[in-house]
Structures are given as structure tokens and as C-alpha cells.
C-alpha positions as CSV (number, residue, x, y, z in Angstrom):
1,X,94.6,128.1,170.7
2,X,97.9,130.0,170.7
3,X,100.7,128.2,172.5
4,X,101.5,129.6,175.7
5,X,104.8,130.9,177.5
6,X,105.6,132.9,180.6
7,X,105.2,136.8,179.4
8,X,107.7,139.5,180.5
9,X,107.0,143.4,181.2
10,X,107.2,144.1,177.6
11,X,105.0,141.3,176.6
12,X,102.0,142.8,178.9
13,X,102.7,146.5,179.4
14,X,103.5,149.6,177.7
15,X,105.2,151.4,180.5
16,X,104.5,154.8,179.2
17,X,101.1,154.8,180.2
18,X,101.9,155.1,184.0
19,X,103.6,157.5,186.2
20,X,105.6,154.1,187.7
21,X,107.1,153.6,184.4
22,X,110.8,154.0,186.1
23,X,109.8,151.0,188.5
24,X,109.6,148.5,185.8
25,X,113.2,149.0,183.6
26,X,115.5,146.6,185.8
27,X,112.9,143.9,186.0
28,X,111.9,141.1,183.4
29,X,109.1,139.4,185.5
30,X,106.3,142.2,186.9
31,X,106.0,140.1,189.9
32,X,109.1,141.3,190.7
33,X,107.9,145.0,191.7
34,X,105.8,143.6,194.1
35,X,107.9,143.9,197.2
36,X,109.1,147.3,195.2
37,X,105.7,149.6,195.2
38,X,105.6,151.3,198.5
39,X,109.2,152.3,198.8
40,X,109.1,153.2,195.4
41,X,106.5,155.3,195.9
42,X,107.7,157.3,198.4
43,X,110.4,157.7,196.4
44,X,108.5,158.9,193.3
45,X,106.5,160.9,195.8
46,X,109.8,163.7,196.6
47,X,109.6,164.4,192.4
48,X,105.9,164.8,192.5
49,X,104.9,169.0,191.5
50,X,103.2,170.7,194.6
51,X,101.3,172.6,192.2
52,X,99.9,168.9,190.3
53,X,99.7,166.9,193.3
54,X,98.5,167.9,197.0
55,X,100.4,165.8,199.8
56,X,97.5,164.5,202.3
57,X,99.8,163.2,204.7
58,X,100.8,159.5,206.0
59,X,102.7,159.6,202.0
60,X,99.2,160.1,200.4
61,X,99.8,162.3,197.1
62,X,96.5,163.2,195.6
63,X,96.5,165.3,191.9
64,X,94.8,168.2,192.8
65,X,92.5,167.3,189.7
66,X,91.4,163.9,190.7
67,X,87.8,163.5,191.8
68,X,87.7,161.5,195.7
69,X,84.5,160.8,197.4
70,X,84.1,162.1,201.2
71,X,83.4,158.1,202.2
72,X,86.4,156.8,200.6
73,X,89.4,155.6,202.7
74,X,93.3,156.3,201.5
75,X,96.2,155.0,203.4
76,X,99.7,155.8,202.3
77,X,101.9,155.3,200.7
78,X,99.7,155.7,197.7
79,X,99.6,158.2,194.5
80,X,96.8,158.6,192.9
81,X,97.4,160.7,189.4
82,X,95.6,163.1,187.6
83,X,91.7,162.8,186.5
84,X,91.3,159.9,188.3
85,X,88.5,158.7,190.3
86,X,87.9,157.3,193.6
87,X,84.1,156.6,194.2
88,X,82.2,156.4,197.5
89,X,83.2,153.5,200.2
90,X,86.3,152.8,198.2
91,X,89.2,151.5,200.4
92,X,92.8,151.6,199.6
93,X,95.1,149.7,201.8
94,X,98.4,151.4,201.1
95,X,101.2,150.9,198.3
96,X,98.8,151.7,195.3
97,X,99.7,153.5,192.5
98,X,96.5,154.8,190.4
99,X,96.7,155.9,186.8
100,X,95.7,158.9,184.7
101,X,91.8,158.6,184.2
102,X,91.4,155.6,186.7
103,X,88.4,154.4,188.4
104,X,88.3,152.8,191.8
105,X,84.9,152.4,192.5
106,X,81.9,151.6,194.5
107,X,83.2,149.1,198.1
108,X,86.3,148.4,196.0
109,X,89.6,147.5,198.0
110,X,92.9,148.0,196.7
111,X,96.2,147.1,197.8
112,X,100.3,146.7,197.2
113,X,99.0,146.8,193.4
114,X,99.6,149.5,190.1
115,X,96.9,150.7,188.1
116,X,97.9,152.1,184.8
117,X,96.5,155.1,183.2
118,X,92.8,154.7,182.5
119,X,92.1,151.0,184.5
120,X,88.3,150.5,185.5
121,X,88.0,148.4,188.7
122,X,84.7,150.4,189.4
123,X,82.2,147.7,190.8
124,X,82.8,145.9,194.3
125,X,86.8,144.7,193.0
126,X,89.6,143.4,195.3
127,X,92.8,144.2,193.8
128,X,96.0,143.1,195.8
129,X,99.9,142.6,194.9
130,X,98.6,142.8,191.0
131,X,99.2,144.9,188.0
132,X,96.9,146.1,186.1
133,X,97.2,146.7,182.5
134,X,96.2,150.1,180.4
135,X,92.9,150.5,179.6
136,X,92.1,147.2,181.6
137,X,88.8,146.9,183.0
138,X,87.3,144.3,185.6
139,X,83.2,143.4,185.5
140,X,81.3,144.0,188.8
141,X,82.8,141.8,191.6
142,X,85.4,140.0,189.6
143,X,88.4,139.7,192.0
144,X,91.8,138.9,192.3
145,X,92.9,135.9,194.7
146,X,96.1,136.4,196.2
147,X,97.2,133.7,198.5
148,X,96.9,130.3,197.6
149,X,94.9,128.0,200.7
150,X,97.8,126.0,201.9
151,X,100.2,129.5,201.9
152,X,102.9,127.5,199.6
153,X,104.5,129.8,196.8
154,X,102.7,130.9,193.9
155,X,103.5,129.6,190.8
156,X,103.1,130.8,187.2
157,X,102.4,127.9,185.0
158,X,102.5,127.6,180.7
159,X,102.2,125.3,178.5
160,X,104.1,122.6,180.8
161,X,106.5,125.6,181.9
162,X,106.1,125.8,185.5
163,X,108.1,129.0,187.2
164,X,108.1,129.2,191.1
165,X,107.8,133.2,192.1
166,X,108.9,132.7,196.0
167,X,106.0,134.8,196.9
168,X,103.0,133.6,199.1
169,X,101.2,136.6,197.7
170,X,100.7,137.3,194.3
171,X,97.1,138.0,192.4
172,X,96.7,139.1,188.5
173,X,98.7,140.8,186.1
174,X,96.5,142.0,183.0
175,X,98.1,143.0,180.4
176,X,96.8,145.9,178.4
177,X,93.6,146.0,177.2
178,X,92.2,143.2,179.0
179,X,88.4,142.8,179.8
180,X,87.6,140.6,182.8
181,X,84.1,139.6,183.1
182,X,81.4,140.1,186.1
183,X,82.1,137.8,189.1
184,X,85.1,135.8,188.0
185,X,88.0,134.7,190.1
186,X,91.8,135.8,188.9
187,X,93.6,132.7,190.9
188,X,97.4,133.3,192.5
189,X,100.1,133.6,189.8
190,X,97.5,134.4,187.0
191,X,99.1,136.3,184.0
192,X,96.2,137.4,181.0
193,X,97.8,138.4,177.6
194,X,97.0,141.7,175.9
195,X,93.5,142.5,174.2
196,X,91.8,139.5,175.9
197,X,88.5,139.2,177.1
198,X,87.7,136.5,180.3
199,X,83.7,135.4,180.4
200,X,81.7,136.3,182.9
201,X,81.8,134.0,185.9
202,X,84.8,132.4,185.3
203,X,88.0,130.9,187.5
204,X,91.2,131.6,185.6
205,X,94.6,130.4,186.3
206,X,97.7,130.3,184.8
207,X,98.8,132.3,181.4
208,X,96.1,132.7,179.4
209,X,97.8,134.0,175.5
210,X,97.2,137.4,174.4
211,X,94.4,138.2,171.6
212,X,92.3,135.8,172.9
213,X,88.4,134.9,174.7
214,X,89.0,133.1,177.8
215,X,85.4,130.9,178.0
216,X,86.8,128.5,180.6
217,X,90.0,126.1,180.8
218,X,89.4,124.2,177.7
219,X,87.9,126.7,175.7
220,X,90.2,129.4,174.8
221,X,89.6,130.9,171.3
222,X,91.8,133.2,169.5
223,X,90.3,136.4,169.3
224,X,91.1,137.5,165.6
């Protein structure tokens, strides 16, 4: 297994593949944006074309292209950008960014959280204060776990390197490309590497390497 250490913006994300990209220069940590989306957003919003993106109201900026179901529920501020999708019963809290060619799907809940361009949280997903990675896709009910059960910070922990975040709430931060499998659990403070692929069923914490297959705790296998 690759050693492990605690991955920066660059390490996880190519920022040109989201309309936030602006949001993430004077940080190193992505955790950082956290208490940064919604004013950012409504921000970002005032730049937005009229004749690209419709304002809904209550800071909601829809592109005009993107497909939303009648049954889904959008609280601002939020932007959702061009061909993406919001499916039937979705619910978005407020301070979301969704990407080009997104899906937020079926009962899925979404909040204080960035979706790059083409994410796929389409199957009964909770998403809060997490990143999500381009192209990254999470199975049918995998989750996100944002508060740890005795409220303390949330750490991010590697290879013996322990860093304390000073947030109470922080989920996921996928990096690019990453598969998450059907019914797992992405514990507070968990960071997943580029191109890697988390088994079905599983609990994951801590930084788990890019280019790898996450099987469970002691069985991480490099991918290539």
C-alpha cells in the first residue's frame, strides 16, 4: 500500500472542472471553503449570464438548460450549472454548488457541499460540508457522515499524521475520479485520493492514497 499523507487542493482536484474554481486559489486544505460556499455563491451569483442562468429567487440560479423535477426542493443559496440534473424528491439544503452534467438524484439531500462538473450522487445520497471530485460517483445509499457522536473537532488522520480541522462539521472530500460503493459510510474528516474505488458496504476514514481499491481498513491495494 502506498504511504499516506494529508492531500492539498491540487492533490484532489482539477479546479477547472467547476464553475467555483475561483473559491479554491487562496486555500491549501479544501476543508477550508467550507464556511466559504454560500457567501461565495452569492457572490459568484451577480457574474452569472441572465441569458445562461435563470434566477429563481431566495439566491437560487438555475441554467436555463438544466433538467429539475417538479418534486424536487432547492433552497438558496445554490447554483446549479448547465445540463445538470436534479431528479424527483431531491432536496438541497442551501449552499450547493452543482457541476456541469451533474446528477442529484432520487430522495438525495444535499448541503453546504460542491459538486464538480459531471459528479453522480444519483441514488438515496446525503451529501453535507463535502467536496466532491470530477467525474466522482457515489453507489445507491452511500453517505457522507458529518459530525462526529461526541461533537469534538474533526480530524484528518495519515499515516501517524494527525491534523485537527476546528470544525464540528466536516464529511468527504473525493478527489477526482473516485467510485464509492453502494451503502458505505464516508466518516468525519475522510479524504479519498484520485482514481480510487471504495467496496461496496464499507466504513472509511481517514486518507485513503490515490490509485487505489479501498476493500476495508487493512486491505487497501494499489490499483495499477
Amino acid at each position: 500500500m502506498k504511504e499516506t499523507s494529508i492531500p492539498k487542493i491540487a492533490d484532489l482536484y482539477d479546479t477547472s472542472h467547476t464553475i467555483a474554481a475561483d473559491l479554491f486559489r487562496p486555500a491549501a486544505y479544501p476543508w477550508e471553503l467550507l464556511d466559504l460556499i454560500s457567501d461565495y455563491i452569492i457572490t459568484l451569483a451577480k457574474t452569472l449570464d441572465p441569458d445562461v442562468y435563470e434566477n429563481c429567487g431566495n439566491n437560487v440560479y438555475i441554467a436555463r438548460d438544466a433538467k429539475i423535477a417538479p418534486s424536487a426542493c432547492i433552497n438558496g443559496p445554490c447554483i446549479i450549472d448547465s445540463g445538470a440534473e436534479i431528479r424527483h424528491c431531491a432536496y438541497i439544503r442551501g449552499s450547493a454548488v452543482i457541476g456541469k452534467g451533474a446528477v442529484v438524484g432520487n430522495s438525495c439531500e444535499l448541503k453546504n457541499c460542491i459538486l464538480f462538473d459531471s459528479v453522480q450522487v444519483p441514488h438515496f445520497n446525503y451529501v453535507g460540508d463535502s467536496i466532491l471530485g470530477y467525474k466522482s460517483h457515489m453507489g445507491a445509499g452511500a453517505v457522507t457522515s458529518n459530525v462526529k457522536s461526541d461533537k469534538t473537532h474533526v480530524s484528518v488522520k495519515a499515516s501517524g499524521e494527525v491534523l485537527d480541522t476546528g470544525r464540528k462539521k466536516f464529511g468527504a472530500m473525493l478527489g477526482d475520479f473516485v467510485e464509492v460503493g453502494c451503502n458505505s459510510v464516508l466518516c468525519p474528516g475522510t479524504v479519498i485520493g484520485r482514481n480510487t474505488n471504495i467496496y461496496p458496504l464499507s466504513r472509511v476514514r481517514g486518507v485513503i492514497p490515490p490509485d487505489s481499491i479501498y476493500k476495508d481498513s487493512d486491505n487497501i491495494a494499489d490499483k495499477y
